[in-house]
C-alpha positions as a printed NumPy array, in Angstrom:
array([[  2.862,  22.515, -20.963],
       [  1.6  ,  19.605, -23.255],
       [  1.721,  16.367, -22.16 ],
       [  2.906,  13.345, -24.546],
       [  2.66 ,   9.775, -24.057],
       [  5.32 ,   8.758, -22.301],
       [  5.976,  11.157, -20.559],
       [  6.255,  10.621, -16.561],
       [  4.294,  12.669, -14.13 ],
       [  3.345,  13.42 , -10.514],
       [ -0.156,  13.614,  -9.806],
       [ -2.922,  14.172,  -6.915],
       [ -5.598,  11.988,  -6.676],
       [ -8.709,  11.241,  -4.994],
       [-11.523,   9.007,  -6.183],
       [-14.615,   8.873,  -3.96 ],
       [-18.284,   6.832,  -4.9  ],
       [-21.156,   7.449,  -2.627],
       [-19.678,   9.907,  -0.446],
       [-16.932,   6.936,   0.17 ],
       [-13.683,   7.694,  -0.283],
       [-11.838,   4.625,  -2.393],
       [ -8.125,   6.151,  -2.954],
       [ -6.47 ,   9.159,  -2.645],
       [ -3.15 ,  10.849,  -2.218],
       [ -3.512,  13.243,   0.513],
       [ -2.883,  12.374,   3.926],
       [ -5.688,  14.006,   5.876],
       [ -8.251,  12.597,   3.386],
       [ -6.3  ,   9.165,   3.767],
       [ -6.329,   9.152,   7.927],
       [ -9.966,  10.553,   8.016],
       [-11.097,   7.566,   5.459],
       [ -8.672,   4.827,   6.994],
       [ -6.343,   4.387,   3.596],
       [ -3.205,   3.301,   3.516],
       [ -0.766,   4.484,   0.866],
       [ -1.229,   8.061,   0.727],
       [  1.289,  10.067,  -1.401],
       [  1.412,  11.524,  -4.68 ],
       [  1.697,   8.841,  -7.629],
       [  3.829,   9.153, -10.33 ],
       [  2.797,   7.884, -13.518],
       [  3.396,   6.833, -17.256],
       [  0.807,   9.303, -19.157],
       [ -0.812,   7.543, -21.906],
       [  0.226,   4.068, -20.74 ],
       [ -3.571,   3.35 , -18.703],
       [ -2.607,   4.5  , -15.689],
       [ -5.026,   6.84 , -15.075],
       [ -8.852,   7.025, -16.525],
       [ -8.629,   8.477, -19.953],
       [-11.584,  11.271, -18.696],
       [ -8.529,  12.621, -16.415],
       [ -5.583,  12.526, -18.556],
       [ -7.828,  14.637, -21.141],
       [ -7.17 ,  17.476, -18.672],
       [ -4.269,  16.503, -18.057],
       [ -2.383,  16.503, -21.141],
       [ -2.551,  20.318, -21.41 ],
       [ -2.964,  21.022, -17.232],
       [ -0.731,  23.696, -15.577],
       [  1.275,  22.7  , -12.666],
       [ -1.145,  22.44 ,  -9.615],
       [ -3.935,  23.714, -11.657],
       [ -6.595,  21.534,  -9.765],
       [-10.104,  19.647, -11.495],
       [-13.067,  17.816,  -9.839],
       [-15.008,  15.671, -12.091],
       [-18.096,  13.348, -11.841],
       [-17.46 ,  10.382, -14.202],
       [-20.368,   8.09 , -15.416],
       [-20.087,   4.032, -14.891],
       [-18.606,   4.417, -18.941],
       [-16.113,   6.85 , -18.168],
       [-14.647,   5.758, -14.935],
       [-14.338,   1.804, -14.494],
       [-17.265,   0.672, -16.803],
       [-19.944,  -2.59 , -16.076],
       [-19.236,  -5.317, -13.677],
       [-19.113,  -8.386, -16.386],
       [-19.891, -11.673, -16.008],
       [-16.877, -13.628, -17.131],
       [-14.832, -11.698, -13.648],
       [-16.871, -13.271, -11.313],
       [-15.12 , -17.233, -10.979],
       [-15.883, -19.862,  -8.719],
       [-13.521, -22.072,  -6.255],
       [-13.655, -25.085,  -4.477],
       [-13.677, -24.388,  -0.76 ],
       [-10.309, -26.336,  -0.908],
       [ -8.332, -24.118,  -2.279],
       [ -8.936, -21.762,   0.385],
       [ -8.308, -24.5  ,   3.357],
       [ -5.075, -25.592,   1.311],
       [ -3.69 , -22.073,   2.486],
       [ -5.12 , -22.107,   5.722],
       [ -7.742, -19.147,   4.33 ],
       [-10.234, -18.531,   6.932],
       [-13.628, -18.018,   3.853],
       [-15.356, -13.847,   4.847],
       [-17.619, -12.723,   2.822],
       [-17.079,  -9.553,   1.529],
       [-12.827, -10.523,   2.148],
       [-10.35 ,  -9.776,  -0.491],
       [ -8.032, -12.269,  -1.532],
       [ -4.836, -12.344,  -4.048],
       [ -5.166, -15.072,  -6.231],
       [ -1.063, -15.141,  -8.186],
       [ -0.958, -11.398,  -7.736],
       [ -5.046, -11.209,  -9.268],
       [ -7.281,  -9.926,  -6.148],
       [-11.057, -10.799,  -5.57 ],
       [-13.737, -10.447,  -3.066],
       [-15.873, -13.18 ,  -2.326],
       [-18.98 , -12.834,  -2.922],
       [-20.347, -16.068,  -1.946],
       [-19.375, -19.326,  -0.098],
       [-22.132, -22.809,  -0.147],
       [-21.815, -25.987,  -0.763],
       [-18.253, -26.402,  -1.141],
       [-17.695, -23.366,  -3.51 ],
       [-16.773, -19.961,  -3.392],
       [-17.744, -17.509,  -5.586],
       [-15.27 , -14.812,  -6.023],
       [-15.872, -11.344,  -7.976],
       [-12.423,  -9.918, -10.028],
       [-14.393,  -6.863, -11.012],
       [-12.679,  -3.493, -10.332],
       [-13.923,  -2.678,  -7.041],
       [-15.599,   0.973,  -8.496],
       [-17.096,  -1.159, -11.783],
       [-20.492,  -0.434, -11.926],
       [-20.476,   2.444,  -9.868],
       [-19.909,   6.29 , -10.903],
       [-17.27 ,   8.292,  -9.477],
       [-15.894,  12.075,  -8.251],
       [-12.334,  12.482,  -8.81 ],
       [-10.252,  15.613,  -7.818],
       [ -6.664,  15.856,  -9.342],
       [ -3.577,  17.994, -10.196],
       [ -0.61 ,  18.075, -12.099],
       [  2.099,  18.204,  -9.854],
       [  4.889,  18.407, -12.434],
       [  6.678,  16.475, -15.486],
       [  9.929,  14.285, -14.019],
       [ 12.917,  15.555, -16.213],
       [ 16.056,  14.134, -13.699],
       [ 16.723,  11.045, -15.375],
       [ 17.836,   9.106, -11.729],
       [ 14.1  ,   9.731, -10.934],
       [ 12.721,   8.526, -14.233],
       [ 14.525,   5.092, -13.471],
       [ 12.784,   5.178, -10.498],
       [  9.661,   5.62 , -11.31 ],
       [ 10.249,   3.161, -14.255],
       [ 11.367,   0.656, -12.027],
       [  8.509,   1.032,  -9.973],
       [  5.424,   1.739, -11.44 ],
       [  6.339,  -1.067, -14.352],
       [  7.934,  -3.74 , -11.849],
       [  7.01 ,  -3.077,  -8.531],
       [ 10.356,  -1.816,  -7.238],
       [  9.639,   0.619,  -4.287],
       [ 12.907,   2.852,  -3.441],
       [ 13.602,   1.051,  -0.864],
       [ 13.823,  -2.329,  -3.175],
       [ 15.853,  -0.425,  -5.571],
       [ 18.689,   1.929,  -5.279],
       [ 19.996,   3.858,  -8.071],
       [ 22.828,   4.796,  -9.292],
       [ 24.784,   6.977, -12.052],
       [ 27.801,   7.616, -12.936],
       [ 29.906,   8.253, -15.863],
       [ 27.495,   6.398, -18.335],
       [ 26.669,   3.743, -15.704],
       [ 23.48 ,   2.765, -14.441],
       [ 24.12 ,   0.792, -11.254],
       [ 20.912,  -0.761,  -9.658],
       [ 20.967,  -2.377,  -6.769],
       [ 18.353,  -4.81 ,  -5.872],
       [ 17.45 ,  -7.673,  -3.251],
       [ 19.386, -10.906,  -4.059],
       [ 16.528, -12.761,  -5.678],
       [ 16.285, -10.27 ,  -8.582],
       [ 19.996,  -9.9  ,  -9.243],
       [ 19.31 , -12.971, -11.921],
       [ 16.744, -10.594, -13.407],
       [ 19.302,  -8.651, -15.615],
       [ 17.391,  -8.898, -18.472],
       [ 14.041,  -8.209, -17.359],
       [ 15.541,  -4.741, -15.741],
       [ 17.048,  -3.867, -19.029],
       [ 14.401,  -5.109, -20.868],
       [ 12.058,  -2.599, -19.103],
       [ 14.49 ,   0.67 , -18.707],
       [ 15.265,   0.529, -22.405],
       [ 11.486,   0.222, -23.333],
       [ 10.586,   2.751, -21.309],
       [ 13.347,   5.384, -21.756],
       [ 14.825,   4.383, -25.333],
       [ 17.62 ,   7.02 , -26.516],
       [ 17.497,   8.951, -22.789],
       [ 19.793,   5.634, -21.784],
       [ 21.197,   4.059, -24.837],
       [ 24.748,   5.279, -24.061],
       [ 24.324,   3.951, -20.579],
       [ 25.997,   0.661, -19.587],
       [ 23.894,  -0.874, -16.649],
       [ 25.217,  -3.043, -13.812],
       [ 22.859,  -5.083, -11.486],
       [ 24.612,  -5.148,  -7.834],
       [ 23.196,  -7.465,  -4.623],
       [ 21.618,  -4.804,  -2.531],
       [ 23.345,  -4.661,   0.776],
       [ 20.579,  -4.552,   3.813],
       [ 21.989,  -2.306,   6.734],
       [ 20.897,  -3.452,  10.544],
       [ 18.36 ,  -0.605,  10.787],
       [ 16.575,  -2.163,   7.516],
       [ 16.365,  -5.788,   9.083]])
């Protein structure tokens, strides 16, 4: 199998610094190392998703065929820079009830950063890539290539917008694409489109899609 850019995938993962494990896929490791989010990811290959270093073995890797890699600070999540590291007024913090921790990650509009820092009034706060500056050992497999077209709408509508499964449900039918989503996005007909039709081009351009008010059953309340 060779890979092309594109094309979606489902991979294992696990990216340790140190001895520390930062992120991986597999439960055990995730439990022993107290990580949330275990599970395999699926991906867009070729869209920076995953460090170039691993989808170079990737793009020709048979299914479960597993590799273990030690990446230099240039190959996995390059130098901490300068210009990521910002500084905040204390205020902005107390404005949203923030209690300041050192060390603490914070989102700033959907941006997160630890604080490195807090005197005087100000808070310094790092954006860096938590792993920049550091070298890393990554093990990883190809799990296999998503052909079903339901799941590539999925995974589309997830790893592009955010929309978990449980956000989203899909639908098709007779040339239809129905999605159903929470109320608030129902506006968002456009942006849905917008990002299918990028993403999947001819595979959908026969397909009508319909956005529907996602109805929340008492056991999902």
């Amino acid at each position: 199998m060779t890979l092309q850019k594109g094309d979606m995938i489902e991979v294992t993962l696990t990216i340790s610094s140190d001895g520390k494990v930062f992120d991986t896929t597999d439960e055990k490791i995730a439990k022993e190392n107290n990580l949330q989010g275990f599970g395999n990811k699926k991906v867009v290959f070729g869209n920076s998703m995953l460090l170039p270093k691993i989808e170079e073995k990737l793009v020709s890797a048979k299914l479960g065929e597993e590799f273990s890699m030690h990446l230099s600070v240039k190959d996995a999540f390059g130098d901490k820079k300068k210009e990521m590291y910002q500084t905040y007024p204390e205020k902005v913090f107390k404005d949203q009830e923030l209690r300041i921790v050192v060390g603490q990650v914070y989102n700033f509009d959907g941006n997160y950063g630890k604080v490195k820092s807090a005197s005087r009034g100000r808070v310094m706060v790092d954006f860096n890539h938590p792993l920049a500056g550091k070298e890393i050992d990554v093990t990883f497999s190809l799990i296999k290539k998503i052909e079903d077209l339901k799941e590539k709408i999925e995974t589309t509508l997830y790893v592009l917008i955010g929309l978990s499964p449980e956000m989203c449900k899909v639908g098709l039918k007779d040339k239809t694409i129905t999605l159903e989503v929470p109320q608030q996005l129902v506006q968002m007909q456009q942006m849905l489109e917008g990002a299918l039709k990028e993403q999947l081009k001819d595979e959908i351009k026969d397909y009508k899609i319909e956005i529907k008010e996602l109805q929340v059953t008492s056991n999902q309340k």
